[in-house]
BARO-577440 format. One record per residue (C-alpha): x negated, y negated, z negated; residue number from 0. Coordinates in pm, 1 decimal, m for minus. Each point is the difference from the previous one (the first is absolute). Example, Ala and Ser with C-alpha at 12.3 -4.5 7.8 and 13.67 -1.06 7.14 Angstrom:
2
        X        Y        Z num
  m1230.0    450.0   m780.0   0
   m137.0   m344.0     66.0   1
# end
This chain:
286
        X        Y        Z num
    m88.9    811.5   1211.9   0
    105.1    319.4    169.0   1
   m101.7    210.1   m324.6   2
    235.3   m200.6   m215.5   3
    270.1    114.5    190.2   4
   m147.0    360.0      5.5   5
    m76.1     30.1   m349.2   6
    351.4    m98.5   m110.3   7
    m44.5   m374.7   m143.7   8
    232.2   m139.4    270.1   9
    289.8    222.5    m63.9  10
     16.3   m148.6   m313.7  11
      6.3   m329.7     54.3  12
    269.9   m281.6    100.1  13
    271.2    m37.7   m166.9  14
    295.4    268.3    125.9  15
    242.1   m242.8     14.1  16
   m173.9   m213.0    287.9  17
    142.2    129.6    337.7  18
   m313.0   m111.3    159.4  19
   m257.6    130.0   m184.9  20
    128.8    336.3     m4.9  21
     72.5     27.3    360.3  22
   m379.9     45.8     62.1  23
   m166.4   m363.6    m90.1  24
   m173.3    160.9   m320.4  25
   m204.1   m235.6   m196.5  26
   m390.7     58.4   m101.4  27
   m219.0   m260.5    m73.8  28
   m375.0     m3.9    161.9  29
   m239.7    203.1   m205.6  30
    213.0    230.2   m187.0  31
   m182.1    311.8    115.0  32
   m362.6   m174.8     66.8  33
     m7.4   m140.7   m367.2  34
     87.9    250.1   m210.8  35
   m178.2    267.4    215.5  36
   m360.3   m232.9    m17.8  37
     98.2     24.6   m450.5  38
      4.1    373.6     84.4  39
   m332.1     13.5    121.4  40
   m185.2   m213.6   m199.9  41
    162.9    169.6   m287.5  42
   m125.5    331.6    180.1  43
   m344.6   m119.4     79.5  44
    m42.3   m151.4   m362.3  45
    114.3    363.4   m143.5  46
   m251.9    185.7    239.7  47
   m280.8   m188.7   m125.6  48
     89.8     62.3   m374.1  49
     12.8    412.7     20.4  50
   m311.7    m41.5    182.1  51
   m158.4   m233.3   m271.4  52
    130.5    269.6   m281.0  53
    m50.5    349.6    215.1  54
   m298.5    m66.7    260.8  55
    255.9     90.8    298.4  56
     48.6   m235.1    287.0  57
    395.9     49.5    163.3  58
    206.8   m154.5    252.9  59
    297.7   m167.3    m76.9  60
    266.4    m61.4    271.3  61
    323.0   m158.3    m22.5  62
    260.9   m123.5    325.7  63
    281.3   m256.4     23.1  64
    268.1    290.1     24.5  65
   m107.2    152.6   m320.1  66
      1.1   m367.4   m175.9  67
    349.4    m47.0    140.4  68
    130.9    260.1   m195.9  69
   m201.6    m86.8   m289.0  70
    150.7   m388.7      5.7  71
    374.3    139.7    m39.2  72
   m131.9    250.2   m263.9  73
    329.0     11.7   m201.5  74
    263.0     25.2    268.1  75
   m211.7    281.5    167.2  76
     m1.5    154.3   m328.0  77
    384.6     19.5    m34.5  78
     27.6    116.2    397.4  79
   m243.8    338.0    m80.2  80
    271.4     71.2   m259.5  81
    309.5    m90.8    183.4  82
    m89.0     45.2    374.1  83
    229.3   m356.8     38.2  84
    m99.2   m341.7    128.2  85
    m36.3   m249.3   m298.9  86
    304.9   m251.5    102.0  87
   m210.8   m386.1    119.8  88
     95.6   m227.2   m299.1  89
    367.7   m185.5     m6.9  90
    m12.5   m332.5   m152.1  91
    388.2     45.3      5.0  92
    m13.5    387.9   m101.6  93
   m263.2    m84.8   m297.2  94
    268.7     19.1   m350.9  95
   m219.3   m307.7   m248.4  96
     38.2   m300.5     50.8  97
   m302.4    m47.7   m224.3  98
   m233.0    150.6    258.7  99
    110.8   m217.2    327.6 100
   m118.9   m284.8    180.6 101
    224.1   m276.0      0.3 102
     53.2   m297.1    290.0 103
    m44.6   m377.7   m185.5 104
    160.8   m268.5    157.7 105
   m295.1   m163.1    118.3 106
    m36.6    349.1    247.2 107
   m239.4    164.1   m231.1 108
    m16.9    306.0   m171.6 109
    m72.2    108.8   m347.6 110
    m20.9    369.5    m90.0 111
     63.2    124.1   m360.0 112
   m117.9    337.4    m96.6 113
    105.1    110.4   m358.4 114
   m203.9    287.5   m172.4 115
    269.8    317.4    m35.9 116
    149.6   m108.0   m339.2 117
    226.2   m165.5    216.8 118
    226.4    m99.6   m339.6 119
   m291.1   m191.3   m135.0 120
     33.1   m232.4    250.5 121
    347.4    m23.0    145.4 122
     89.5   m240.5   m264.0 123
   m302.3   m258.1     73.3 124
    115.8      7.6    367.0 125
    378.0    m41.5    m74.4 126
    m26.4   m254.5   m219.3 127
   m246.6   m162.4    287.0 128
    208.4    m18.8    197.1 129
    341.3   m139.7   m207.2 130
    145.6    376.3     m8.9 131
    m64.0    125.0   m321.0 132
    333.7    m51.0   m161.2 133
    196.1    211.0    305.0 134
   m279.9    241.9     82.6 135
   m222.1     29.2   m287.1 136
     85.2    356.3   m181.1 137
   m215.5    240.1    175.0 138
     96.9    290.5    m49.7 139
    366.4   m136.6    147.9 140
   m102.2   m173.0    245.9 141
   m360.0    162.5    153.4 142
    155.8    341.3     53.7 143
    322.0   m161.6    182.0 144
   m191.8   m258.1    278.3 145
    129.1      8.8    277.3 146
    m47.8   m233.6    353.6 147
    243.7   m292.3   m165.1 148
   m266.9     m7.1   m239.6 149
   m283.1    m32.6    199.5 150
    178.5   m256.6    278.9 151
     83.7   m216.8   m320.2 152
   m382.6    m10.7   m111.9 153
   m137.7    m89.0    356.4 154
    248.5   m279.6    m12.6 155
   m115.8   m104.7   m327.5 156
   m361.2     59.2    109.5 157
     47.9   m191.8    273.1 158
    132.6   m372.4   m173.4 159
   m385.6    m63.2   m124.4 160
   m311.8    m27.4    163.5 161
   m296.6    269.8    m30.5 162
   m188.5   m272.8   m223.5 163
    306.2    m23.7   m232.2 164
     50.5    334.9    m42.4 165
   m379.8     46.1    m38.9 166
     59.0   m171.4   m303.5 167
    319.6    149.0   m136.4 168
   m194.6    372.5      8.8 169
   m286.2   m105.2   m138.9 170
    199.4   m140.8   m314.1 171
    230.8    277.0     m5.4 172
   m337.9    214.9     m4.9 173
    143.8    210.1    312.1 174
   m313.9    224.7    228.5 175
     14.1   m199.3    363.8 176
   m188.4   m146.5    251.9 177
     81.4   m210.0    259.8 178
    m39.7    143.3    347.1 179
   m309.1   m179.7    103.8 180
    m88.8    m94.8    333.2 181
   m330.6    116.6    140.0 182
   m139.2   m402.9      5.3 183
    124.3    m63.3   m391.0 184
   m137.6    353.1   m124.3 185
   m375.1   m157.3    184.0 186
     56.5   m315.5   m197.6 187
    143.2    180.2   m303.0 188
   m229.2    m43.7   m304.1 189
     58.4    378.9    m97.9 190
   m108.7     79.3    353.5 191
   m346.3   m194.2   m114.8 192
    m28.3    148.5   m370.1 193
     65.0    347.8    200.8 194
   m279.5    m39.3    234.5 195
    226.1     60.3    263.1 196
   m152.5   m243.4    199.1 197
   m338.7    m28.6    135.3 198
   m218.2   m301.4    220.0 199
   m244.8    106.6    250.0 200
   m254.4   m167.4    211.0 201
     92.8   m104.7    307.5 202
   m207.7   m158.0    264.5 203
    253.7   m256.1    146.0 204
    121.1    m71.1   m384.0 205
   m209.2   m145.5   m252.6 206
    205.4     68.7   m266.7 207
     52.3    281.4     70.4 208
    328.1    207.7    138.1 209
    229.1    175.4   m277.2 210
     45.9    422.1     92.0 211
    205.9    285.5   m213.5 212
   m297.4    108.5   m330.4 213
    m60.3    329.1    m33.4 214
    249.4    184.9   m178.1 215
   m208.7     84.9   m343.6 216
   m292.7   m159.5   m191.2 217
   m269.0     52.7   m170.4 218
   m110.9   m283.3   m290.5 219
   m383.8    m98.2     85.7 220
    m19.1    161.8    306.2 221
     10.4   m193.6    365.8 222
    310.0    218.4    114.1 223
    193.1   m251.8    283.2 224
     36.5    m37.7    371.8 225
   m327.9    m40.2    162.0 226
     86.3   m235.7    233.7 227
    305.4    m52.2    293.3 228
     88.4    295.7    263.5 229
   m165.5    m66.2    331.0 230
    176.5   m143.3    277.4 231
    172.0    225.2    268.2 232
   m277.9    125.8    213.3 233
   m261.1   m212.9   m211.9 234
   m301.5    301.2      5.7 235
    100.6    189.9    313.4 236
   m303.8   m122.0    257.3 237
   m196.1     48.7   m348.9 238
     93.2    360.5     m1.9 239
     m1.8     80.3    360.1 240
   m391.9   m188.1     m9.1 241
    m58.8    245.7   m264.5 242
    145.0    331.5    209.7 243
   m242.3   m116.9    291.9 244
    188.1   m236.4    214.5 245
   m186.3   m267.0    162.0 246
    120.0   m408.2     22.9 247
     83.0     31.8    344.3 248
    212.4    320.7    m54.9 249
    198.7   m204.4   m316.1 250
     47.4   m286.5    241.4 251
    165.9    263.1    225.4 252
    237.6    127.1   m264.4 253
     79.7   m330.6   m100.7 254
     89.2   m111.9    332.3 255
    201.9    267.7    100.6 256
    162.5    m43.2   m338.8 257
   m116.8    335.5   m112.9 258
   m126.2   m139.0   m302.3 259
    102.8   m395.2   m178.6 260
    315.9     m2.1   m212.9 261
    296.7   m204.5    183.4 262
    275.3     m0.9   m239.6 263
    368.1     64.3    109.3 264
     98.5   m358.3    103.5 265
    239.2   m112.1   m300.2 266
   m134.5    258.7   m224.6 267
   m139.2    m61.3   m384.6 268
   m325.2     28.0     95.9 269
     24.9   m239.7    321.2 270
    124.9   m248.4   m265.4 271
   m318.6     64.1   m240.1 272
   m210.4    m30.8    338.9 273
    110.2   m340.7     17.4 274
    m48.8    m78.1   m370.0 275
   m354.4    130.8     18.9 276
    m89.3   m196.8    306.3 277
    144.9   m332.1   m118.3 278
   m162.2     36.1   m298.2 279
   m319.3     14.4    178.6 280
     80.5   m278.3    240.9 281
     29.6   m199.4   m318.1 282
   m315.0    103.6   m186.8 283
    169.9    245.7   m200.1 284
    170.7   m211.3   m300.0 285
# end
């Protein structure tokens, strides 16, 4: 986590307008280093084994989570090794379309639109969506002139149907959108499916299995998918140590002076998952 701060991905992220989040609470999500860096070196090990395929020369390949931090915010690096300035973090408020915003729905939700660049192509399908053509619909007037009114009037709009309703009204008014998913619909999501997004494994305590994130590509005929679930905390350490040369009695040391055996911070996720796993064996694992 410490290298997404390093390599610049925090800094950019939060919205500037939220007191909290820019007092030092930056937001990162869990794998944003370790993901695309593991791409990077499959990608690396792949290409390594090509030139030697096609030249006869072995290589290494080497790649670090640093490096891939950079790499991940690409463009915005880009336009700071021309500038020497910090890219601003994104403004919901600050950002000038309305036709590339999320919106809040009355139900709570959100729906995002996101218009390709020929902005005037579409600003007529959305005001007429939304009952504003007739005031708001010349372009070329209007676009160039919006101001906060504007966009405080279209919330309020947005915000007297539900995200199901206005689903509908985009899809009819052939608008680019999505709603903003949560992570349990985009599982169940049938695009999700057709994607291959999602992947079952094997799982001892499961007989049908336990549902994991697929790997992120494909390859049509060939067995490419998760080979099975991640081991529990602390599932193959006496297995290792046994293999380094330590005897039972020497593991039954560790273990008892809590050297080695996982204990979970009390609370924690993986407490919680403990207690999943174990009642699932209590009950014969259905």
């Amino acid at each position: 986590m410490a290298v997404v701060a390093l390599g610049g991905v925090m800094g950019l992220m939060g919205d500037p307008e939220d007191k909290l989040m820019r007092a030092g609470n930056e937001s990162y999500r869990t794998g944003m280093g370790d993901l695309p860096t593991a791409l990077a070196l499959t990608s690396a090990i792949l290409s390594g084994l090509h030139l030697r395929e096609k030249s006869g020369r072995g290589c290494e390949v080497e790649t670090s989570l640093l490096r891939n931090a950079g790499f991940v915010i690409g463009c915005d690096m880009s336009v700071a090794m021309v500038d020497n300035k910090q890219p601003a973090p994104m403004s919901r408020e600050a950002f000038g379309s309305p036709l590339v915003r999320a919106y809040l729905c009355q139900d709570g939700r959100k729906i995002f639109y996101c218009q390709p660049i020929s902005w005037e192509k579409y600003w007529g399908r959305f005001t007429t969506m939304i009952g504003k053509n007739e005031e708001w619909g010349g372009f070329k007037n209007v676009f160039p002139a919006l101001n906060e009114e504007v966009h405080t009037e279209i919330e309020a709009i947005m915000a007297t149907k539900t995200l199901a309703e206005w689903t509908d009204l985009s899809a009819q008014a052939e608008l680019t959108f999505a709603p903003v998913a949560t992570l349990p619909e985009y599982i169940a999501s049938e695009q999700a499916q057709a994607a291959g997004a999602i992947a079952t494994v094997p799982h001892p305590l499961y007989s049908e299995g336990v549902k994991v994130p697929n790997t992120p590509f494909g390859m049509p005929g060939e067995d490419v998918v998760p080979r099975g679930p991640a081991p529990e905390p602390g599932e193959h350490t006496a297995e290792v140590l046994a293999a380094a040369g330590y005897s039972e009695e020497e593991l039954a040391t560790f273990e008892a002076a809590g050297v080695t055996g996982h204990r979970p911070f009390p609370g924690s996720a993986l407490e919680k998952w403990g207690n999943v796993m174990r009642a699932a064996t209590d009950g014969g694992g259905d």
